[in-house]
DRENZARO-629357 format. One record per atom (N, C-alpha, C, O): z, y, x. Coordinates in steps of 0.02 Angstrom, whole numbers, plus 50000, padded with zeros to 5 digits. Example, Ala and Ser with C-alpha at 12.3 -4.5 7.8 and 13.67 -1.06 7.14 Angstrom:
% DRENZARO-629357
503904971650660
503904977550615
503904983550660
504234983450712
503544988850642
503574994750684
503945000250645
504025005750670
% end
This chain:
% DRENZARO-629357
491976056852591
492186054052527
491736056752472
491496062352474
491636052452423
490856055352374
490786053452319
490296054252283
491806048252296
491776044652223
492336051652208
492466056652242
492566049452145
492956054252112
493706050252124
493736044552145
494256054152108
494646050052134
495046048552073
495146052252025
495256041952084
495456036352059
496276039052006
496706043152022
496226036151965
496836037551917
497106031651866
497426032651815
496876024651894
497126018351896
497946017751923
498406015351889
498006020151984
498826019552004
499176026652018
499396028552072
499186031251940
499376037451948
500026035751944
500246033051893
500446037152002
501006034952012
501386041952064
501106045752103
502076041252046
502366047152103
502016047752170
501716042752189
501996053252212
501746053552256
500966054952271
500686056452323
500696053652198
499876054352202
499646062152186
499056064152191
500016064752174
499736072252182
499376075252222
498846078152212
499836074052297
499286078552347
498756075352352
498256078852358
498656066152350
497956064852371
497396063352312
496856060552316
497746066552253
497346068752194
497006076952220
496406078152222
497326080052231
497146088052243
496616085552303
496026085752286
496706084152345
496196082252430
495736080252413
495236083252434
495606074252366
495146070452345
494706074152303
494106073052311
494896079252251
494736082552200
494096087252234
493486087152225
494706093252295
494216097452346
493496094552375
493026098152392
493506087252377
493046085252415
492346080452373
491946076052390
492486083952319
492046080152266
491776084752174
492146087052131
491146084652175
491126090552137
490506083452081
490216078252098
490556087152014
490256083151963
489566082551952
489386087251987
488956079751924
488356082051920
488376087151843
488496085151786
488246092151861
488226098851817
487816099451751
487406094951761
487686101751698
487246102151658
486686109151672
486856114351700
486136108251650
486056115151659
486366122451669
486316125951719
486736124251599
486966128651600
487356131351652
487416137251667
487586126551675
488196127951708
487986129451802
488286131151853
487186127151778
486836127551855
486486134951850
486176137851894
486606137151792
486396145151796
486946149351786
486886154751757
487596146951811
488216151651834
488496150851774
488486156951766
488766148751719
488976148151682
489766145251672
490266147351642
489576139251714
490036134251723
490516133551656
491106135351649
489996130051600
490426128951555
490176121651514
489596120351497
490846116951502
490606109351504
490966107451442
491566108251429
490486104651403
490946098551343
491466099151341
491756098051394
491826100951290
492586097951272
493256103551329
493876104051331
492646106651370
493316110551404
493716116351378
493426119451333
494526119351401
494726123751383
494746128251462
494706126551521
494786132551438
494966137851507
495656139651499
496026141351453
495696138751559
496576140351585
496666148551605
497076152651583
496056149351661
496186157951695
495416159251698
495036154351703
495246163751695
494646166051722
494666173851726
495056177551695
493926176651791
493836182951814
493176182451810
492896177851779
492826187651843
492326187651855
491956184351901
491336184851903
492236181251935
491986175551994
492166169551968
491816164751985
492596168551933
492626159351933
493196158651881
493656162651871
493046151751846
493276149951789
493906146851824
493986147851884
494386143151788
494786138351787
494906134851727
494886138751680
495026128351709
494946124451642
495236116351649
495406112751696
495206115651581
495616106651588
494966102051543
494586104351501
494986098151556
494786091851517
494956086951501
495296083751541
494876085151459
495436079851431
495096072651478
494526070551478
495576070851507
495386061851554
495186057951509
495476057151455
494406053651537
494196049051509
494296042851524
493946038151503
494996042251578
495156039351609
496006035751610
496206031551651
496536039951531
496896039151551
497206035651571
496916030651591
498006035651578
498526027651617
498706027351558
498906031351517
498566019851562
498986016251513
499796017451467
500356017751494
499696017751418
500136021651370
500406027751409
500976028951429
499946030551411
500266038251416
499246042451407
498736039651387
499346049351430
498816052951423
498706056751473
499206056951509
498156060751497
498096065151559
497456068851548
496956067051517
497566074551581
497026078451593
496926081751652
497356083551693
496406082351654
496086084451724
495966093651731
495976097451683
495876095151788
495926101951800
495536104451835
495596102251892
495106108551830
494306111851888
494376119551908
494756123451880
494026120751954
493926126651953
493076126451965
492746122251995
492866131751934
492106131151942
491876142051957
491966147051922
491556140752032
491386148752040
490706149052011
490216145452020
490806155051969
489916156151949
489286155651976
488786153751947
489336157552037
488996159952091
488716153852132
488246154952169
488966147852128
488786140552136
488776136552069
488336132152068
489106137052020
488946135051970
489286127151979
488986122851947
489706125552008
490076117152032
490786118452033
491166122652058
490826112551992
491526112751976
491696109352045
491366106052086
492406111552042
492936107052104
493696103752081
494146108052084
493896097552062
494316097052042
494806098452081
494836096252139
495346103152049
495946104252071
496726100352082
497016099752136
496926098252027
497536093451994
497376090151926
496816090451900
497826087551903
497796082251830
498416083751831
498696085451883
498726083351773
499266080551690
499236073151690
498706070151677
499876069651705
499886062051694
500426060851662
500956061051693
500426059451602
500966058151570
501186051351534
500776049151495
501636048651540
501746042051534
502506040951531
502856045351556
502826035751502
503456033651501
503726032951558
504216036351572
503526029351593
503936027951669
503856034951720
504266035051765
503296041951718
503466045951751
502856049151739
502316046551724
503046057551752
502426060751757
502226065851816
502606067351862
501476068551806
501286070851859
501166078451824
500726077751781
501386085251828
501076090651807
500866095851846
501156096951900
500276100251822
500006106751829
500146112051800
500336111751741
500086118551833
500246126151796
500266130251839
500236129551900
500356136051801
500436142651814
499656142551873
499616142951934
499356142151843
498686143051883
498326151251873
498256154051819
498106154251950
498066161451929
497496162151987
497466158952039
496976168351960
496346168252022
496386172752036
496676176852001
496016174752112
495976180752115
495276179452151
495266173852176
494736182852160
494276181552175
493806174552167
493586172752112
493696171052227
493486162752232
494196160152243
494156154252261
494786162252240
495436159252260
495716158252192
495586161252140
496116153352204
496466149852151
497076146652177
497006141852214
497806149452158
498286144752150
498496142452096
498206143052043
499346137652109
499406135152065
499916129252094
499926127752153
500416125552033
500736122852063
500726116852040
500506116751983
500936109352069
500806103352061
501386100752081
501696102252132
501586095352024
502356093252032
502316086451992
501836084651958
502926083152003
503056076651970
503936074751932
504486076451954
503796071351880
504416072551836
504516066751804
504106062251809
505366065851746
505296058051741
505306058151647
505186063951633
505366055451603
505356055751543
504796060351521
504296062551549
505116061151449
504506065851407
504436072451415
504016076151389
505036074451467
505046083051488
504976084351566
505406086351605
504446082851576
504476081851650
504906088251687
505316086851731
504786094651669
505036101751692
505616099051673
505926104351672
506036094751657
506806094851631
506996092751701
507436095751732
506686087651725
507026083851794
506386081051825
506086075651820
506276086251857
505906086751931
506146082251986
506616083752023
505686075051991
505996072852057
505896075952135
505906072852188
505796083352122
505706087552179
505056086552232
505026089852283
504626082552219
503696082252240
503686087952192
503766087152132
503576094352222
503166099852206
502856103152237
503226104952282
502216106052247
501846109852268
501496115252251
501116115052203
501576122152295
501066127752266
500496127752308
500566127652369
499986128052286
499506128952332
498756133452310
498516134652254
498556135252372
498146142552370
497056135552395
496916132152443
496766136752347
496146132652379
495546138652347
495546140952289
495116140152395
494556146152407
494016137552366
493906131852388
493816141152299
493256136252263
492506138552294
491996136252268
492466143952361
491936143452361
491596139052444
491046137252465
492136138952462
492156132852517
492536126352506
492426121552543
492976126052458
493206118752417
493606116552486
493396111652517
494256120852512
494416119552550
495386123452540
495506128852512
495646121052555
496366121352563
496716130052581
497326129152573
496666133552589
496906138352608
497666138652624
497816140052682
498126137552583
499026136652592
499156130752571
498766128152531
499526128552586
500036123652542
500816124052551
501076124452607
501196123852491
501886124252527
502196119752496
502306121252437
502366115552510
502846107652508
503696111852488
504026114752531
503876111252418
504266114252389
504906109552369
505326110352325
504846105652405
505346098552339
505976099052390
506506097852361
506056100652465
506916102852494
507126107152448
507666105452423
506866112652426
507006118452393
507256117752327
507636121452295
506836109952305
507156109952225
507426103452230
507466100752175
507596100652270
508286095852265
508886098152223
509216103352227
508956093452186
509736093752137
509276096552091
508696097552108
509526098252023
509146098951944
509386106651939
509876110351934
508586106451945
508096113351907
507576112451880
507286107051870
507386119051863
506686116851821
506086120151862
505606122051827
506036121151935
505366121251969
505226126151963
505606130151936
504646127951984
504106132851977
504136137551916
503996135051861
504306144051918
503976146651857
503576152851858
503506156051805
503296154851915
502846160451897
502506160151968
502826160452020
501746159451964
501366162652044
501006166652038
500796167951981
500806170052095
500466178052097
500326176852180
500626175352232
499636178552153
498896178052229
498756184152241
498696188352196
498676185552305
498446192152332
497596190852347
497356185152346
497276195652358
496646193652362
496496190352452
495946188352469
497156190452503
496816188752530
497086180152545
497086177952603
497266176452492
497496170452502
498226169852501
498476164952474
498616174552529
499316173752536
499546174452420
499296176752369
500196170352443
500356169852362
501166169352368
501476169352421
501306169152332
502166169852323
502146166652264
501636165452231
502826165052248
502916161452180
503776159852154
504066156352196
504166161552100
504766159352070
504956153152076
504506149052082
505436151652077
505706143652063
506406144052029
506746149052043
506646139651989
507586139551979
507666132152014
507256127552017
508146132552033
508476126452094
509196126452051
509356130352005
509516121952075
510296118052065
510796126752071
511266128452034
510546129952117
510916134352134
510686141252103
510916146852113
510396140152079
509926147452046
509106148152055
508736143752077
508966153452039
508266156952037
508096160252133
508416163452175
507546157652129
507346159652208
506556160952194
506166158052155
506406169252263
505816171252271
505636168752345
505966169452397
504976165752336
504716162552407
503976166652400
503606168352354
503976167152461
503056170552490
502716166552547
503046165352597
502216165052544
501926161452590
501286165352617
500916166752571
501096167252674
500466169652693
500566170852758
500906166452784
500326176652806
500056176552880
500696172652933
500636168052974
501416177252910
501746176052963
502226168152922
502816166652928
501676164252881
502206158252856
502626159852782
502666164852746
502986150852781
503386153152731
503966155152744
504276153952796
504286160452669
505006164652689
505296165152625
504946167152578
506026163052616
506336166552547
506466172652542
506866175552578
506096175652491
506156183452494
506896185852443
507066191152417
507166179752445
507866183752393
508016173252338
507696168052329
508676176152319
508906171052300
509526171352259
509846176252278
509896167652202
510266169352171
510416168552093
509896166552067
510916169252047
510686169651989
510656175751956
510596176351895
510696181652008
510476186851987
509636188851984
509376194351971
509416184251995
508726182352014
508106183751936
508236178151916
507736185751897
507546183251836
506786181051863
506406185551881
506596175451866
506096171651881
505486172651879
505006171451916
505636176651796
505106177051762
504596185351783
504036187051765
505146189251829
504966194851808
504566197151876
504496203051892
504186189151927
503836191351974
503326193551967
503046191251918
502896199052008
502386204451988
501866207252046
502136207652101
501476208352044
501136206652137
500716213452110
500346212252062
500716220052131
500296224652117
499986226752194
500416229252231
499186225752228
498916226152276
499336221052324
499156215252330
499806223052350
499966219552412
500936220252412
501356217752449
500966225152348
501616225952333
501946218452305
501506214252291
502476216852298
502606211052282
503476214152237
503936216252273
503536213952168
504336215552161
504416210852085
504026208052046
505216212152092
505366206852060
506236210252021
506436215752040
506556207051981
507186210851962
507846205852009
507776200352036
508256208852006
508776204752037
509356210352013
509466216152030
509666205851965
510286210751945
510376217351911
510746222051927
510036216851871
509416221451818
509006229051886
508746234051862
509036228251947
508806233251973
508156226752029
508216220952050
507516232652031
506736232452046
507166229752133
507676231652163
506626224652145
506566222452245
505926222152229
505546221352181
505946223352316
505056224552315
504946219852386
505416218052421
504396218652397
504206217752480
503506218152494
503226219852442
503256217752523
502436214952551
502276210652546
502756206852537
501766207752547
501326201452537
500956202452580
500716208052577
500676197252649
500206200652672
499856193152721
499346193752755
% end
């Protein structure tokens, strides 16, 4: 595959083969950006380290009455961007990105779809976190999240990458706040509840803790 991918019928369901399509297709670069820079017109940066940027651009492409933007990761060290996800926003439904975080050439981040002007208000439960290495432009995790957020919540709210690909990440569901980890031995809920605070997940080396009921849980990441 060697066009860019298409955002004519951004419609539910086009997320993952926006992200696939994205991995497998990189832009023609400007100079600068071919001497490790990786920095382009009109972009903002979302995360960056010392290995590799992350950033949006506004779509030159958007859907019809609504707006979108596009999302890259670009490693210095190749100097090529790789599109990640897009922002599709529109009356009849939208498509969103966030909480995007690097750790080396790795990059997660989560990708979801929603209906009105607040998409995070009502999640039609297509959500995804996923872990992609920008220096092979290739998939590392994915975890198909939308059983989990069936019934009204507001999704995703915090991810945290270990350096070696494995990632964990918050969610609130119908039933409360839940911690999920994904890496060697699979995915697992590491705790669940509304004693849960979402916000307060924290990944130090390989440590992984979080609050539940104003007292510290911890686990591994590995």
């Amino acid at each position: 595959m060697t066009g860019p991918p298409t955002r004519r019928r951004r419609t539910r369901g086009t997320v993952l083969s926006a992200v696939i399509l994205g991995l497998l297709t990189s832009g023609v670069l400007p100079t600068n950006a071919l001497a490790g820079h990786c920095r382009f017109r009109g972009s903002k940066t979302i995360v960056n380290n010392r290995a590799a940027r992350v950033f949006s651009i506004e779509s030159q492409d958007p859907p019809v009455g609504g707006y979108a933007d596009d999302y890259y990761g670009c490693l210095y060290s190749r100097g090529r961007r790789v599109q990640l996800a897009f922002d599709s926003f529109t009356n009849d439904g939208d498509t969103v990105a966030g909480s995007f975080v690097l750790s080396g050439s790795l990059v997660a981040f989560y990708t979801g779809e929603g209906t009105g002007t607040d998409p995070m208000s009502s999640l039609s439960g297509n959500q995804y976190v996923s872990v992609v290495d920008l220096r092979t432009r290739h998939i590392v995790h994915r975890a198909d999240v939308r059983v989990a957020l069936s019934g009204n919540g507001d999704g995703v709210h915090k991810v945290v990458l270990a350096p070696t690909g494995s990632v964990a990440w918050s969610d609130v569901i119908a039933s409360g706040p839940e911690i999920h980890a994904l890496g060697r031995s699979g995915p697992v809920v590491l705790d669940a509840g509304t004693g849960v605070d979402p916000n307060s997940l924290r990944l130090r080396g390989t440590t992984l803790s979080w609050i539940h009921g104003g007292e510290m849980k911890t686990a591994t990441l590995n």
